[in-house]
C-alpha positions in Angstrom: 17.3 34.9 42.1 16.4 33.0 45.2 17.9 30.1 46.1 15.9 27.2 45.3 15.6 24.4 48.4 16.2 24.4 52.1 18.0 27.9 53.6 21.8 26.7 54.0 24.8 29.2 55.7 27.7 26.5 55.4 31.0 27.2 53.7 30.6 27.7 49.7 33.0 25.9 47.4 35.1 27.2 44.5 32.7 26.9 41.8 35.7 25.4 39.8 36.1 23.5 42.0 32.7 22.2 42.7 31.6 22.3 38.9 35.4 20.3 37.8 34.2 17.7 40.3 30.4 17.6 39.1 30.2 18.5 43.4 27.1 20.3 44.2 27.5 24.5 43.5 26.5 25.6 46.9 27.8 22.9 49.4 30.3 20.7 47.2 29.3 17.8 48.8 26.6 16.0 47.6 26.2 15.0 42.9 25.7 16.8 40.8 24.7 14.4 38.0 23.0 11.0 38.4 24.3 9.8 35.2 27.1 10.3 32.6 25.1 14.2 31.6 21.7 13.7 33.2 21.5 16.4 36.2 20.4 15.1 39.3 17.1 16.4 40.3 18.5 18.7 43.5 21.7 17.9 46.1 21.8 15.1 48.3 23.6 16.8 50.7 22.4 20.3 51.3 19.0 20.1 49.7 19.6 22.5 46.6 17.2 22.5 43.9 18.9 21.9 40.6 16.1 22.9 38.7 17.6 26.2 37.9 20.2 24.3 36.0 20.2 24.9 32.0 23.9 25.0 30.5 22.0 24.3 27.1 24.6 23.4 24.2 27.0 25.8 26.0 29.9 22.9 26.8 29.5 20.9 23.6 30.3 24.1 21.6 33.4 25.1 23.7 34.5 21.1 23.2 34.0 21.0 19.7 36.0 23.9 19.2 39.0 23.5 21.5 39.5 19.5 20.3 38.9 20.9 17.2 41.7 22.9 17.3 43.8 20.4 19.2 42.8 17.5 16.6 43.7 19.7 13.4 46.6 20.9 14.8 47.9 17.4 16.0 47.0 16.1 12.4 49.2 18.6 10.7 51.8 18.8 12.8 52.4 14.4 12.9 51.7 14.8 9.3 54.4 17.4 8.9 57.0 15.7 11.0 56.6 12.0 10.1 54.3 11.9 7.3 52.9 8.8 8.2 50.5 6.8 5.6 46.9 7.7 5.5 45.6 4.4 7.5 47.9 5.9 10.0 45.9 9.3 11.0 42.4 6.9 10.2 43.7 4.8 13.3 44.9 7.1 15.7 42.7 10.4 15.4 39.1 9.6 15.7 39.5 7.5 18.8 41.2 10.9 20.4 38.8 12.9 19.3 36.5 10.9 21.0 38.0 10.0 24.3 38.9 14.1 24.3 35.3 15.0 23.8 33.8 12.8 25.9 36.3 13.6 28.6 35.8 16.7 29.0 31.8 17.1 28.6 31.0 16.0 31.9 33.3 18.4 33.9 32.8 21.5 31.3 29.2 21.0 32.1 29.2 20.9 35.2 31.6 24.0 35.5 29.1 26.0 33.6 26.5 24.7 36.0 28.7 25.5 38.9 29.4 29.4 37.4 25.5 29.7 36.8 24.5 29.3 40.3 27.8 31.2 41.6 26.7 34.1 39.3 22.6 34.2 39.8 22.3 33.6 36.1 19.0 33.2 34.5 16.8 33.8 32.2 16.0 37.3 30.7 12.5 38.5 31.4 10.9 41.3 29.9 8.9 43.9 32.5 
C-alpha cells in the first residue's frame, strides 16, 4: 500500500496515540474526523488522504460487547448488594449505557483507523 497524498518524512505518532486523540495516523497533527464519526476527507496538516479509511462496524461491535459486559455486570452486582426497586435500574442503566457507548465510539474508531494505516491494512485482492 502506498501512501495516499503528498510524500511526508516527519516524525510518526503512536497510533494509540494518534487514533485515542482522533489526531491524523501519519503526522498526529491535523483531524481526523469533521464531525462526531464522519471522517474527514484527508489531513489538514500533512496532506494524507483518508480515503483508505474503512473501520466498517468494527468499533460498534467491540462497544457493544465490552459495555455489554460492564452493564450486565453492574446490574447484577447493585442488584445483589442493594437490591434496589425495579424503577431504580430503569433510571440509572440506560442513560450509562448510553453515555458509555457513545463515549467511547469516537476514540475506538479512530484507533482502529489509526492501527489500519500503521499496519498497511487493506483489502484482500485476488491475483
Amino acid at each position: 500500500m502506498t501512501e495516499p497524498g503528498p510524500a511526508y518524512d516527519g516524525p510518526r505518532p503512536s497510533p494509540y496515540a494518534a487514533g485515542l486523540a482522533g489526531r491524523c495516523p501519519r503526522c498526529g497533527k491535523g483531524k481526523l474526523f469533521r464531525g462526531f464519526l464522519a471522517v474527514a476527507p484527508g489531513c489538514d496538516a500533512c496532506g494524507l488522504d483518508y480515503g483508505f479509511a474503512d473501520s466498517g462496524d468494527g468499533p460498534a461491535v467491540f462497544i457493544m460487547l465490552a459495555v455489554g459486559v460492564v452493564m450486565v455486570g453492574g446490574v447484577l452486582l447493585v442488584d445483589v448488594m442493594y437490591e434496589p426497586p425495579m424503577w431504580v435500574h430503569a433510571v440509572i442503566w440506560p442513560p450509562l449505557t448510553i453515555v458509555l457507548s457513545l463515549g467511547l465510539l469516537r476514540p475506538l474508531k479512530g484507533l482502529l483507523i489509526a492501527l489500519q494505516y500503521h499496519h498497511k491494512a487493506e483489502q484482500g485482492r485476488l491475483e
